[in-house]
C-alpha positions as CSV (number, residue, x, y, z in Angstrom):
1,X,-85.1,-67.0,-100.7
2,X,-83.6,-64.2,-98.3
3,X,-87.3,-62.3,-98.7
4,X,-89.0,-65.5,-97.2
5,X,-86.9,-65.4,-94.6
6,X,-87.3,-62.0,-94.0
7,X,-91.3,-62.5,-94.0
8,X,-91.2,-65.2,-91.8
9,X,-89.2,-63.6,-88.8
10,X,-91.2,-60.9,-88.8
11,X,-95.0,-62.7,-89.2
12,X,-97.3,-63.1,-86.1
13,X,-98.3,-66.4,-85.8
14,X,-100.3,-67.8,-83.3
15,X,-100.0,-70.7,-81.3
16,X,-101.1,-74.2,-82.7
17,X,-102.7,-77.1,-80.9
18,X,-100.8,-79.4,-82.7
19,X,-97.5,-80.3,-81.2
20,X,-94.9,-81.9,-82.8
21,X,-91.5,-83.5,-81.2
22,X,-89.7,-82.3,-84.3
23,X,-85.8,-83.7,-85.2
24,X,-83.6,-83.0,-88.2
25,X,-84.2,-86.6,-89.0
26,X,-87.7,-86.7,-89.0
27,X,-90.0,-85.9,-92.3
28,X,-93.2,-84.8,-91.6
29,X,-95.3,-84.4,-94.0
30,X,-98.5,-81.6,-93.9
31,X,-101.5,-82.1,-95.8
32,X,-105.4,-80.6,-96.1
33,X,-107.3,-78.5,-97.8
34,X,-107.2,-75.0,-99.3
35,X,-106.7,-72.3,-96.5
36,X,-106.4,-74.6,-93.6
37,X,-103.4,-73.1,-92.5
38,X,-100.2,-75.7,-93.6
39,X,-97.9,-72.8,-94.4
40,X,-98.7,-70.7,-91.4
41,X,-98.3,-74.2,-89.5
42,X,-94.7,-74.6,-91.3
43,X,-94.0,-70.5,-90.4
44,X,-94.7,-71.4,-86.4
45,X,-92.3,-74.5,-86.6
46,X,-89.6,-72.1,-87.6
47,X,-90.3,-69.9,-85.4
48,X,-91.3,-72.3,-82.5
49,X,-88.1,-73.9,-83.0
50,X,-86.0,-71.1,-83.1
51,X,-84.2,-72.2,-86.4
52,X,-81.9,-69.8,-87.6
53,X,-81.8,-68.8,-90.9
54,X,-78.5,-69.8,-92.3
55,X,-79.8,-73.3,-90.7
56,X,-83.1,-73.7,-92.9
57,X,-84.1,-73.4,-96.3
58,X,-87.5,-72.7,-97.4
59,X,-89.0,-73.2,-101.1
60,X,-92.3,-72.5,-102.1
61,X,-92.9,-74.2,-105.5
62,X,-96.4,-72.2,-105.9
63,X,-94.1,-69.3,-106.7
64,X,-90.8,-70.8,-108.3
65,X,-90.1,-72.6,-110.9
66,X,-86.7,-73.8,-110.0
67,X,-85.7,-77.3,-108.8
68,X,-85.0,-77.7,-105.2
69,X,-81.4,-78.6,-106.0
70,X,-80.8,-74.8,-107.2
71,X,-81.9,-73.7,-104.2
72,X,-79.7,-75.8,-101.7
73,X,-76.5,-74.9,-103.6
74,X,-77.8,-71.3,-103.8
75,X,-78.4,-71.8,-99.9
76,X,-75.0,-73.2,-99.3
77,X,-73.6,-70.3,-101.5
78,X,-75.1,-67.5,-99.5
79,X,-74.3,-69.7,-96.0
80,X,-71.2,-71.5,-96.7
81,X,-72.7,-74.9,-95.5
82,X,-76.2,-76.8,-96.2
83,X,-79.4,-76.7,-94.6
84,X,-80.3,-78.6,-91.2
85,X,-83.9,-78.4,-92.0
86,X,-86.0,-78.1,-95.4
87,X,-89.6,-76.6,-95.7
88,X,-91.0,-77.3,-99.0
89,X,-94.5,-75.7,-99.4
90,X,-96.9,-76.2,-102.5
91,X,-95.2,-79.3,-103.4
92,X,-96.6,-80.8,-106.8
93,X,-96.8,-84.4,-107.9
């Protein structure tokens, strides 16, 4: 979890032509094909955003196993308090 986070300050992304008025109460929900660039497009709301990282949590189920349940009370274990914003990527039906 703390690796992603990591990884994600320090990418380059570039800007996006899709803009999104984006609240903590708002799902949005990214979808396309293979490659088209959804994670990269989660990567520059973080970054766009400025969200710090005790303030987001962000799961990528093509590498874990775990449920996202372990990783919010891991989250709130490392933070002392939950997180504002969730980006789940790979998500599987």
């Amino acid at each position: 979890m703390l690796n992603w986070k990591k990884d994600i300050k320090n990418i380059e992304v570039k800007e996006r032509l899709v803009k999104r008025n984006l609240t903590k109460d708002f799902i949005l929900s990214i979808v396309g094909p293979r490659r088209a660039g959804k994670t990269y497009f989660l990567y520059h709301i973080i970054k766009n955003m400025r969200i710090e990282n005790e303030d987001y949590l962000f799961v990528n189920f093509e590498e874990i196993e775990e449920n996202l349940e372990s990783f919010i009370n891991k989250h709130q274990e490392i933070y002392g308090k939950l997180p504002q914003f969730l980006f789940l990527d790979e998500i599987r039906a």
